[in-house]
C-alpha positions, 0 to 999 in steps of 0.5 A, a space after each residue: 159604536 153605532 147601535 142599531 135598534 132592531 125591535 121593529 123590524 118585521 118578519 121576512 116579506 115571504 114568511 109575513 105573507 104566509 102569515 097574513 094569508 093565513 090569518 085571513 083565511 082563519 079570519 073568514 072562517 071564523 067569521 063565516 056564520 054557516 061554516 057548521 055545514 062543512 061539519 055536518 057534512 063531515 058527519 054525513 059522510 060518515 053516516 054513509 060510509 057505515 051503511 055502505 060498511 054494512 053492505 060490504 060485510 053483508 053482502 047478501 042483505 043487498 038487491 042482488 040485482 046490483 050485487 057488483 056494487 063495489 061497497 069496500 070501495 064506496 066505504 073507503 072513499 065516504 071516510 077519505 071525504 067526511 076527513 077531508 071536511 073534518 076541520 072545517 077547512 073552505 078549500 078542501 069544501 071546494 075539492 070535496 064538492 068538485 069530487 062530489 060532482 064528479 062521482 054524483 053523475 059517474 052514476 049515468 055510466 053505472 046505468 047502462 049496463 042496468 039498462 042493458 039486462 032490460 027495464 028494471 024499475 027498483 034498481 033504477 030507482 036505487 040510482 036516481 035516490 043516489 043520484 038524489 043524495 049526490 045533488 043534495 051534497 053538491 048544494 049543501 057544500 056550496 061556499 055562498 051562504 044559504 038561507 035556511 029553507 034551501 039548507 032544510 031542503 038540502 038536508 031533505 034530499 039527502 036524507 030521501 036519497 040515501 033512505 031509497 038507497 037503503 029501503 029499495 035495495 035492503 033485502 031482508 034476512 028471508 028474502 034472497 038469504 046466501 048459503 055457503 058452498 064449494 067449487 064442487 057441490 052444492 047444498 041445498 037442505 034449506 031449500 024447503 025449510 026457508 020461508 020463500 015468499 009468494 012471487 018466488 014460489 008462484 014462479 017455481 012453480 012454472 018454471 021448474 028449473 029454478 029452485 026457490 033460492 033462484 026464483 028470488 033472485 030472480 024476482 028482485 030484478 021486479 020480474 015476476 011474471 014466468 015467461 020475463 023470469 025465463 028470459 032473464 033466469 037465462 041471460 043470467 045463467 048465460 053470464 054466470 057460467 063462469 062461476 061453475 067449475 070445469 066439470 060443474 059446466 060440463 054437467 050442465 050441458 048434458 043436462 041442458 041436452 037430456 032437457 031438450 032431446 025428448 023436444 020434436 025437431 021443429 020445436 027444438 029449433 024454435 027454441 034455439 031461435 028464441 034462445 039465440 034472440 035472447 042472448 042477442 038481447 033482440 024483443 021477443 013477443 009476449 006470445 012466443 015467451 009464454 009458449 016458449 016457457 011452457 016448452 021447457 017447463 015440460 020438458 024440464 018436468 020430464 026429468 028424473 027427480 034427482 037429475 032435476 034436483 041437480 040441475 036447479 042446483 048447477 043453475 042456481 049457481 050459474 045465477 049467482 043466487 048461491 054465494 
């Protein structure tokens, strides 16, 4: 009998080639000296899936000029990414970079409809700090090694961006603060005892229809002067009709009408003009806002206590300033 010695005999072609592929590619990483950058990677996600977190459990600590940021959402998909980079792997480096990218300059689109509500500073800056804190990642994810200014320079883009993220758009506890209320009523007993800040109140004050919680929502779109916070109290209120009731938006229009009707016919339709423009989004002239402003702010001040109460508060609503 022939015995045939088969103790050199290697592995299957197909399985030795996995094998040998896998140990390269273990070989590599454990020879990549910066592979610790997919690892603190890793970590920043984490970091900024709990802030978003926070956002998401409070609400009402966010600008409320971007309050449609969907922060579950962002949470969620922060976590997924810091996962994928958990064990330091180079290929899911290389998904999680393209990802990176992608969702980094999806940030243009979020733009255009902040554009389109007029020029707003803060929240705009708020977009380029993400915008910022994306480009940071996409570079500090880069597979070539780096040297360690453009690592330090990478981390400082990051940290800067995601530090304007949280100062711009952070509102503290006494800025825009939210109060429960149902579909059929409103409570305002806090409206006074709160500690309403300066530009708030100076913006009450001519435009009486806001009541002070809508003032500061009003002014954290950085509008503080009367007759930009009229327009922009109205284009709000305009697209937030949809958050009152039936009945809610049928108590606002006659109220709307008991506002307007003691106005003289010619003044009454200037005004519709202007309103008509506005919803447009058409420019309007410094001028007409002012004297259109004042227009209303006599006429809401005409207005018995009680329906004037009810009125800011049906507005309020309408604005989206109480939650």
């Amino acid at each position: 009998i022939d015995v045939v010695d088969i103790s050199s005999w290697g592995a299957a072609g197909g399985t030795k080639g996995r094998e040998a592929e896998a140990e390269d590619e273990y070989e590599e990483l454990s020879d990549d000296p910066q592979r610790w950058r997919i690892f603190a990677a890793s970590v920043l996600f984490f970091l900024v899936a709990a802030g978003a977190g926070y956002f998401a459990l409070f609400p009402d600590r966010w600008l409320p000029a971007l309050k449609e940021a969907p922060w579950r959402e962002i949470a969620l998909g922060h976590v997924a990414l810091g996962l994928l980079l958990i064990r330091g792997s180079d290929s899911m480096r290389k998904v999680v970079r393209v990802l990176v990218f992608l969702l980094t300059f999806s940030l243009f689109a979020v733009a255009a409809p902040v554009l389109l509500e007029g020029f707003q500073w803060r929240p705009l800056a708020i977009l380029v700090s993400a915008w910022v804190m994306g480009s940071g990642l996409f570079f500090f994810l880069a597979g070539r090694p780096l040297r360690w200014s453009s690592i330090a320079m990478c981390l400082f883009w990051i940290l800067a961006g995601a530090a304007g993220v949280g100062a711009l758009g952070y509102v503290p506890t006494n800025g825009s603060p939210a109060f429960a209320t149902t579909a059929g009523e409103s409570k305002p007993d806090d409206r006074l005892a709160a500690p309403w800040s300066p530009s708030a109140t100076a913006v009450t004050r001519e435009l009486p229809l806001l009541s002070p919680r809508a003032a500061e929502l009003v002014v954290s779109y950085v509008l503080d002067r009367p007759e930009a916070a009229f327009k922009q109290s109205y284009l709000l209120a305009a697209n937030g009709m949809g958050r009152l009731s039936p009945q809610e938006a049928k108590e606002l229009g006659e109220l709307t009408s008991a506002v307007y009707a003691p106005l003289p016919p010619p003044n009454r339709r200037r005004l519709d003009g202007y309103m008509e423009r506005v919803r447009g989004l058409q420019v309007t002239q410094p001028q007409e806002d002012r004297e259109m402003t004042a227009l209303v702010r006599e006429a809401v001040l005409q207005l018995p206590e009680s329906q004037r109460t009810r009125y800011q508060l049906l507005y309020e609503k309408a604005l989206g300033a109480s939650r």
